[in-house]
C-alpha positions, 0 to 999 in steps of 0.5 A: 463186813470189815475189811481184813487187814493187810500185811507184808512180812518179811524176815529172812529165816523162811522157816520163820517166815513160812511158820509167821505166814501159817500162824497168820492166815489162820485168822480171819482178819489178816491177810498177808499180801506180800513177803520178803526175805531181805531189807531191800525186797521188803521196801519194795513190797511195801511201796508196790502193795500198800499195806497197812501193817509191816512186820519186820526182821531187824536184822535183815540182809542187804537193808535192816528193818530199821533202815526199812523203816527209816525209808518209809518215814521218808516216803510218808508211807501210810503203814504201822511198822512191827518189829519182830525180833530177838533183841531185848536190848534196851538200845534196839527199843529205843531206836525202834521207838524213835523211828516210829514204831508202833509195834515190838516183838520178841521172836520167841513170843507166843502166837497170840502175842503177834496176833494181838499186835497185828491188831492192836497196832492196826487200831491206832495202838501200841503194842510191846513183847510182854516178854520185854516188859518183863525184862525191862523190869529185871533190868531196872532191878538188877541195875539201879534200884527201883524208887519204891517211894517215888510213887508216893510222891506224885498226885492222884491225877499223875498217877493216873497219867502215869498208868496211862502211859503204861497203857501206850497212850499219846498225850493227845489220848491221855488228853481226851480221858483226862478231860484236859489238855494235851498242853497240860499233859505234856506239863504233868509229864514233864513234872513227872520226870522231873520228880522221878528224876528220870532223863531220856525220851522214853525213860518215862515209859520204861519206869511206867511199864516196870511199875505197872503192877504198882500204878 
């Protein structure tokens, strides 16, 4: 039998942590073995009990959730950062995305949609709000018009690349479905940008899930 996975929460609302809990021990395959209710007893919990999933307030008292996560980095802890949070900005994405984070979700997500990242992310995958990649979307809209030939421009084998990056693929991943190297991944990449004329560590991923539908 499979082990349950293992969770810490921590959010310093206790209705919303009381309401996360019920949502969470419903499921057979979650078990929460600590809770929290500011940075500081968070990071704590998480050393003390190991766990393989943290879910995350970003903002929280005394320490933020990413300066939990900034934390664990340097401890080399083995756990999969989730934030849940209400920030739909673009800057708060990055920054989560830099510090490691396997996992975003807005707070106004469906249950489902925390379930599946719980368990996405416990499986080696990436896991983003849908919420939020619809408002990437309506960003990219609103602001800089989306490039509808620049699609036309790339091959069969970066498109395919492409929506493997919508996927949340690693170029390691991409690599072993690919059947090429991770070198040469890294290389379409880069060509990708460069044709796309987008800058920025995760610009690619943003153009990737905002023209998921047309990959």
């Amino acid at each position: 039998m499979t082990k349950p996975i293992r969770l810490v929460i921590a959010d310093d609302h206790p209705i919303l942590r009381q309401g996360l809990r019920y949502m969470i021990e419903k499921e057979p395959d979650l078990v929460i073995v600590a809770e929290a209710d500011d940075g500081e007893a968070a990071l704590e919990q998480i050393k003390e009990t190991q766990p393989q999933v943290a879910i995350l307030d970003v903002d929280m008292p005394r320490l933020s959730g990413f300066e939990v996560a900034r934390a664990l980095a340097g401890l080399a802890l083995p756990v999969e950062i989730i934030f849940l949070t209400v920030h739909c900005e673009e800057e708060f994405f990055e920054e989560a995305l830099d510090l490691g984070a396997k996992g975003y979700v807005l707070k106004d997500s469906s249950v489902t949609d925390i379930v599946a990242c719980v368990r996405a992310v416990a499986g080696g995958q990436n896991y983003v709000s849908p919420a939020l990649t619809a408002y990437l979307f309506r960003q990219s809209r609103a602001g800089t018009p989306l490039r509808r030939s620049g699609l036309d421009v790339l091959t069969p084998t970066e498109r395919r690349i492409l929506k493997l990056v919508a996927e949340y693929k690693t170029s390691k991943e991409i690599a072993a479905t690919l059947f090429i190297s991770p070198h040469t991944v890294q290389t379409h990449r880069k060509n990708l940008c460069l044709k796309l004329e987008l800058e920025g560590n995760h610009a690619l991923m943003r153009f990737a899930l905002t023209h998921k539908s047309q990959l």
